[in-house]
C-alpha positions in Angstrom: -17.1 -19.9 -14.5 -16.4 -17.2 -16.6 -12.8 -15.4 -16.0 -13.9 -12.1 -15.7 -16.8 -12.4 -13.7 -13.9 -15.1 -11.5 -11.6 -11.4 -11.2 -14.5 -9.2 -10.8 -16.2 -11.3 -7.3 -12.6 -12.3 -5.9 -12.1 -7.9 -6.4 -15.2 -7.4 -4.6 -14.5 -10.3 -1.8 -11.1 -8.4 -1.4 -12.5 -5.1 -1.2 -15.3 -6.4 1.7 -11.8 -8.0 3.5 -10.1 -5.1 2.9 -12.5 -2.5 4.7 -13.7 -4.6 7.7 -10.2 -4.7 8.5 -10.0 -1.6 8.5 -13.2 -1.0 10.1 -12.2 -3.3 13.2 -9.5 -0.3 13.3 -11.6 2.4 14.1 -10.8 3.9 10.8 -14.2 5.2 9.4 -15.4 5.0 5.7 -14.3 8.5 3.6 -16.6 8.9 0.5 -15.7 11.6 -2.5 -16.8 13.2 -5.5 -15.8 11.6 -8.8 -14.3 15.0 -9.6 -11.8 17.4 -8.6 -10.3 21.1 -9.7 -8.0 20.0 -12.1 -5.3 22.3 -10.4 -4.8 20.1 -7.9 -3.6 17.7 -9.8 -1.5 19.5 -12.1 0.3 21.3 -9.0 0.9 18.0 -7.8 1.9 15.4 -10.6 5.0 14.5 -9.2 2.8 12.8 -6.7 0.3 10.9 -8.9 1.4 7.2 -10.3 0.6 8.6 -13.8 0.4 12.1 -14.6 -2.3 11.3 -17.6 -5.2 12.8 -17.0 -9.1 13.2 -17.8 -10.0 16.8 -17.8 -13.4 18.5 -18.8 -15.1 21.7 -18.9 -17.8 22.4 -16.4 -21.4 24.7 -16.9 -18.9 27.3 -14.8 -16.0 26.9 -17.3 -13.8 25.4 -14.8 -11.5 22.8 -16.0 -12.5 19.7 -14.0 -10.7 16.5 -13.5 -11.7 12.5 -13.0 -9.6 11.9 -10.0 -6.3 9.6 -10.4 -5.6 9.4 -7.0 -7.5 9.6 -3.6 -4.9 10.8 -1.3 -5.0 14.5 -2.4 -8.4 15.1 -2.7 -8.9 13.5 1.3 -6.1 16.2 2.1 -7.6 19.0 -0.1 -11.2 18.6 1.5 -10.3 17.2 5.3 -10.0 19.3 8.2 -7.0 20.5 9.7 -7.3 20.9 13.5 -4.4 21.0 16.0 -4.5 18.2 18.0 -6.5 15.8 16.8 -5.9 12.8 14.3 -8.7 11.9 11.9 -8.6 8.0 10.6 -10.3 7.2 7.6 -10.4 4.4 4.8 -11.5 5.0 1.3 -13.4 2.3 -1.4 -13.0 4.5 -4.5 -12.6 4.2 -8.3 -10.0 6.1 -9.4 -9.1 6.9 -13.8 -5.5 5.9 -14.7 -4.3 4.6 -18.1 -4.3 1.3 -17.4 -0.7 -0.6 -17.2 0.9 -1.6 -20.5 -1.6 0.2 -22.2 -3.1 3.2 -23.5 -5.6 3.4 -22.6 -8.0 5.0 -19.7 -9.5 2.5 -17.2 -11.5 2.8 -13.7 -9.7 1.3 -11.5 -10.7 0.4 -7.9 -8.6 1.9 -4.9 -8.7 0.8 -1.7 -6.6 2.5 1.0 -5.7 4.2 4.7 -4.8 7.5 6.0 -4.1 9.2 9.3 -3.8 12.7 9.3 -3.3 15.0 12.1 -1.5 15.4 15.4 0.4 11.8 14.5 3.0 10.0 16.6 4.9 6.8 17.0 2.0 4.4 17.6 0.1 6.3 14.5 2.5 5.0 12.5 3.5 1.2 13.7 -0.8 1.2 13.8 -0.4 1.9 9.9 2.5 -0.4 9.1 0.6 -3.1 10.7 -2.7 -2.5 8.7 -0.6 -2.6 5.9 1.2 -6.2 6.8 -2.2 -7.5 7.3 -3.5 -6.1 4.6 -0.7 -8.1 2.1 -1.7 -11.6 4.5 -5.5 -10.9 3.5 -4.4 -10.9 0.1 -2.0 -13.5 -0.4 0.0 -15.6 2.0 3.8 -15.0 1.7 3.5 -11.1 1.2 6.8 -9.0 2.5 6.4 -5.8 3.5 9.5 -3.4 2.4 10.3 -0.4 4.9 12.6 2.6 4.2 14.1 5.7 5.7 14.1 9.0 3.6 15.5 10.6 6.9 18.5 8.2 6.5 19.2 8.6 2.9 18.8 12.3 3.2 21.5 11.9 6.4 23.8 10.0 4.5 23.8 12.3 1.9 24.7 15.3 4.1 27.4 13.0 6.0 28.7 12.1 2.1 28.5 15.9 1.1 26.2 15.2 -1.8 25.0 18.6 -3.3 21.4 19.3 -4.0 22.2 19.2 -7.9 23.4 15.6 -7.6 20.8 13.7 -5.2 18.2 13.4 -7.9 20.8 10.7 -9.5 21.8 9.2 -6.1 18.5 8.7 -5.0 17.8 7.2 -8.5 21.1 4.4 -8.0 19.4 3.6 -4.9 16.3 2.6 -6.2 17.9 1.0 -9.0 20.5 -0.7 -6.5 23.3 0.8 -8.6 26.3 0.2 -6.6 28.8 0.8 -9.2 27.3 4.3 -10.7 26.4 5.3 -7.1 30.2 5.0 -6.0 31.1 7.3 -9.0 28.6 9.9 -8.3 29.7 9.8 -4.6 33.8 9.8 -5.2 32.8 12.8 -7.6 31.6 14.6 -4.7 34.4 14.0 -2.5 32.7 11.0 -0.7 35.4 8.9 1.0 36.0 6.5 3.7 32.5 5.7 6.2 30.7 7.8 4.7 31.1 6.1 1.1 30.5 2.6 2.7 27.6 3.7 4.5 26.7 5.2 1.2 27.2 1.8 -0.7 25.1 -0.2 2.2 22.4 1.4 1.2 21.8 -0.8 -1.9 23.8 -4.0 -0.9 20.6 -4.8 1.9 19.3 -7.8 0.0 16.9 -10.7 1.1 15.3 -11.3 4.2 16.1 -9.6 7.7 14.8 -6.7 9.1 18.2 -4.5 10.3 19.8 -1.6 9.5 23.6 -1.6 8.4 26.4 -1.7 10.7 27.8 0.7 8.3 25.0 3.3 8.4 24.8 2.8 13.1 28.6 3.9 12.7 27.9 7.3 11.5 24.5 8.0 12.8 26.2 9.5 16.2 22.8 12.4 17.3 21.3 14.5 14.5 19.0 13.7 11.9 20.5 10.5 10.4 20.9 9.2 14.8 17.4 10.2 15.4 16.0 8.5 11.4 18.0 5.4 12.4 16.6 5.3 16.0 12.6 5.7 14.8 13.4 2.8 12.1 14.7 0.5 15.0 12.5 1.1 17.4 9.8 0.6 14.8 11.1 -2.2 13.5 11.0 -3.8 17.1 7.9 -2.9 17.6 6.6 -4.9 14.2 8.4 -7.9 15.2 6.9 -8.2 18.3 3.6 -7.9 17.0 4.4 -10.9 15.0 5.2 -9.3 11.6 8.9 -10.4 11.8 8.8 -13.0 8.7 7.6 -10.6 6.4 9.3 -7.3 7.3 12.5 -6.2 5.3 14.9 -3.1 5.3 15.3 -2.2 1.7 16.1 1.6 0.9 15.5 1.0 -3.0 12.2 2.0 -1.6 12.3 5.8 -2.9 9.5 7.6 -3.2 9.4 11.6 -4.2 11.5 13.0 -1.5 9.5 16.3 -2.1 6.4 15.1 -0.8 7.2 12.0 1.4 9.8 12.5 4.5 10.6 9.3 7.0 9.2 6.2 6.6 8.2 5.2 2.8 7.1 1.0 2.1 6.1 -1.0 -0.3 4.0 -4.1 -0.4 4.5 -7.4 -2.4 3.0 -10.6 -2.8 3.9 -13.7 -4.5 2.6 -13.9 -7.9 2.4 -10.1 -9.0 5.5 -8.5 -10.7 5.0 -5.3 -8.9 4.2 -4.2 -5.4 0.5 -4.1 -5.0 0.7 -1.6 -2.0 2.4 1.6 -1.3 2.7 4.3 1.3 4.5 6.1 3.8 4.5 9.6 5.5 3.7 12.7 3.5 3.8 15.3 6.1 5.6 17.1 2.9 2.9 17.4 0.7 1.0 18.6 3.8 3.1 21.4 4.0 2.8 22.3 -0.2 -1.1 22.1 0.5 -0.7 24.4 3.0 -2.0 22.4 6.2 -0.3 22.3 9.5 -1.1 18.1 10.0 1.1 15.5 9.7 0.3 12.8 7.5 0.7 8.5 7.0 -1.4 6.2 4.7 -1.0 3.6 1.8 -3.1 2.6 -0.9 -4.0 -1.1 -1.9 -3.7 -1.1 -6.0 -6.2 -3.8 -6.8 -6.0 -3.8 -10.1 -2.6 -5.8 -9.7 -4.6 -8.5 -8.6 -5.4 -9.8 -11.8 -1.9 -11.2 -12.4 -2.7 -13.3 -9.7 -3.0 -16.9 -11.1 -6.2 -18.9 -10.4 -4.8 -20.5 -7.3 -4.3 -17.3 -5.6 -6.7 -15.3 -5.6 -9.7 -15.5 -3.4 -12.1 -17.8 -2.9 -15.6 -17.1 -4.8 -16.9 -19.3 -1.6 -15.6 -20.5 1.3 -17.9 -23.6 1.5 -20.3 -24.9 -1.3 -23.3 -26.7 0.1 -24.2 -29.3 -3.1 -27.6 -30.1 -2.2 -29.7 -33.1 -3.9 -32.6 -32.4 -6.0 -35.3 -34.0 -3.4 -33.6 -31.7 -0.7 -36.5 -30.0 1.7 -35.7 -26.0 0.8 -36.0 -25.0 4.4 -33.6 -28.1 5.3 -30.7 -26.9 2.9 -31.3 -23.2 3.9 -31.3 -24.2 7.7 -27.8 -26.3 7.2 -26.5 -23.4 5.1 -27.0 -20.9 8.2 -25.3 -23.5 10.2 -22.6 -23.3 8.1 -22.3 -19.5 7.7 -22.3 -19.3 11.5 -18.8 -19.0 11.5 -18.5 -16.3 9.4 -17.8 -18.2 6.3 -19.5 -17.3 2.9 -21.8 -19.9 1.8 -22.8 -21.0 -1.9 -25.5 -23.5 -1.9 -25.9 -25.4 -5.4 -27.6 -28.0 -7.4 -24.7 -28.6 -9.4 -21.1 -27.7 -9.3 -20.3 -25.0 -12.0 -16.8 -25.5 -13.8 -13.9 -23.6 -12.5 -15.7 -22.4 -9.4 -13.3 -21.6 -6.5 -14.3 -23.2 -3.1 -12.8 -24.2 0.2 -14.9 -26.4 1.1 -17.3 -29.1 -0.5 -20.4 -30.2 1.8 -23.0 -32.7 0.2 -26.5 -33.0 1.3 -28.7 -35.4 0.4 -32.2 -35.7 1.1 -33.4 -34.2 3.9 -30.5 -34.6 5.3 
C-alpha cells in the first residue's frame, strides 16, 4: 500500500476516534471559516505555535488571514454569557510552516474547549479527554501536568522581580538547575525558598506528586491554594484510572501571559515531541475582552507521521479474504457479522502488500 495514502487513512481513522470520543462527551461539533481578521492574530502571536502567517487582501481591503490556530477564532466568535459553559470540539485544517521546513502546509487540528462559568470537574472532565485521547493514539502515552499558579508562588516566595522571571521560567522549561540557582541567589533567593525553587526542575520520571519542598512553603495564599487544586486533581485522575500515565513535570511552561493554573502536555512513544497541548487560558480571555473562563487542548496530528508503521492505526480492524467462487451476498452477510461489533471491516480478494490489519478471516466458498 502506498505510504502516503497508509498516513493519510490512519489520519482520517484517528480523526473519526478522536471526535466520537469527544462526542460520547457531550461536546458538540464547532465549524469555522477558513479565514480570520488578520488582527487577531497579530495581537496575539505570543499565543500561536508559529507566528508565520498567510495574509491576503479582501474586495473590502481588509487584510485577511488563513487561520494558524483554532482556539482564538472559537473565543473571538463564541458567546460569552454568565453562567453557562459551552463544550465544543473542532475538526479543522489549520496553515502553519510545516516543521523543519519552510514551507506552508494545511495541517489537520483536532481539539476541545470549555469555556464559560468553569469549575473543578470542568477541568479533571478535560484532563481526562485528554489521557484518553493520547490511549486512542498510541498505547504508553503520559500525560505531563503543571501549575503556573505554583511557579508564579514560588517566585513571589523567592522574590524574583518581574524583569527576571522571563529567564527563570525559561530554566524551568529547560530544567536548568545550575543557571536557575544563579538567577535565584542574584535575587536574594536563599534557604526554602531556593530549594523549593530548585524542585521545580529536579521532578524527573514517573510519579504523580508534588515536592516536599514546594508543600513546605505553600502555608494559605496563592501558591497553598495552586498546590491544593493540583492535588486534589491529581487524586481525582488517579482514581479514574489514569494513574500510570500521569506525571508532575513543571518544565511544562506555556506563555504565562495567556495561560494561568493548570498547563499539560501530551506524549506518546515514538514521536519526538508532544503531540497534544493545553491547559487554562482564562488570560487570554481577559485580553479578548470576555468575562468566561477558559480550558482546552489541541491534538497536533500532523506529529503522527513520525509514528513508525507499527504504530499507527489500523487501515482495518479485520480483513475478510474471500475466495473467488464466494456467493456476493454470503461474503457481504459474514462481513456485517463481523462489523457488528463495531469493528471496521475490509473485505478482499487478495491481500495488498503492506496493508495494516488486526485481524485475518478467510472465507471460502460459500462459506
Amino acid at each position: 500500500m502506498n505510504s502516503v495514502y497508509a498516513t493519510q487513512n490512519s489520519g482520517e481513522s484517528m480523526i473519526s476516534r478522536l471526535s466520537a470520543l469527544y462526542e460520547l462527551s457531550g461536546y458538540s461539533r464547532y465549524r469555522m471559516s477558513k479565514f480570520e481578521e488578520y488582527e487577531l492574530y497579530a495581537r496575539n502571536r505570543d499565543f500561536l505555535i508559529s507566528d508565520n502567517i498567510i495574509t491576503f487582501t479582501d474586495t473590502d481591503g481588509k487584510l485577511m488571514a488563513l487561520k494558524p490556530d483554532v482556539t482564538l477564532s472559537i473565543v473571538k466568535n463564541g458567546r460569552d454569557e454568565p453562567g453557562k459553559v459551552q463544550k465544543v470540539y473542532y475538526n479543522e485544517n489549520v496553515y502553519r510552516v510545516f516543521k523543519g521546513t519552510r514551507d506552508f502546509r494545511e495541517i489537520t487540528q483536532v481539539g476541545v474547549e470549555c469555556i464559560g462559568d468553569t469549575d473543578s470537574y470542568c477541568l479533571f472532565e478535560v484532563l481526562s479527554l485528554a489521557a484518553e485521547s493520547l490511549r486512542t493514539v498510541s498505547s504508553g502515552g503520559i500525560l505531563s501536568i503543571s501549575h503556573l499558579g505554583i511557579l508564579s508562588g514560588v517566585m513571589d516566595a523567592c522574590g524574583i522581580p518581574e524583569n527576571e522571571r522571563p529567564g527563570v521560567l525559561r530554566c524551568v522549561g529547560e530544567k536548568n538547575s545550575h543557571e536557575l540557582a544563579r538567577i535565584c541567589r542574584d535575587c536574594g533567593a536563599d534557604g526554602d525558598g531556593l530549594r523549593a525553587m530548585l524542585s521545580l526542575v529536579s521532578v524527573t520520571g514517573s510519579g504523580a506528586s508534588i515536592p516536599d519542598e514546594i508543600k513546605a512553603l505553600s502555608d494559605g495564599g496563592v501558591l497553598g491554594e495552586s498546590v491544593y487544586q493540583l492535588e486534589a486533581l491529581l487524586g481525582a485522575l488517579k482514581r479514574a484510572g489514569f494513574a500510570d500515565m500521569i506525571r508532575v513535570d513543571f518544565s511544562v511552561v506555556n506563555d504565562i501571559g495567556y495561560y494561568n493554573g493548570v498547563v499539560f502536555k501530551g506524549y506518546v512513544p515514538g514521536i519526538p515531541a508532544g503531540i497534544l497541548s493545553g491547559g487554562q487560558y482564562d488570560r487570554l480571555m481577559v485580553k479578548m475582552n470576555r468575562s468566561s473562563r477558559a480550558v482546552g487542548f489541541a491534538v497536533y496530528l500532523d506529529e503522527l507521521m513520525y509514528l513508525g508503521a507499527d504504530s499507527v492505526a489500523y487501515d482495518a480492524d479485520v480483513v475478510l479474504l474471500y475466495g473467488c467462487d464466494c456467493d456476493p451476498a454470503a461474503v457481504r452477510k459474514k462481513a456485517e457479522e463481523l462489523s457488528a461489533d463495531g469493528s471496521r471491516v475490509l473485505a478482499l480478494r487478495q491481500l495488498p502488500e503492506g496493508l495494516r490489519y488486526g485481524k485475518l478471516v478467510k472465507m471460502d466458498g460459500g462459506t
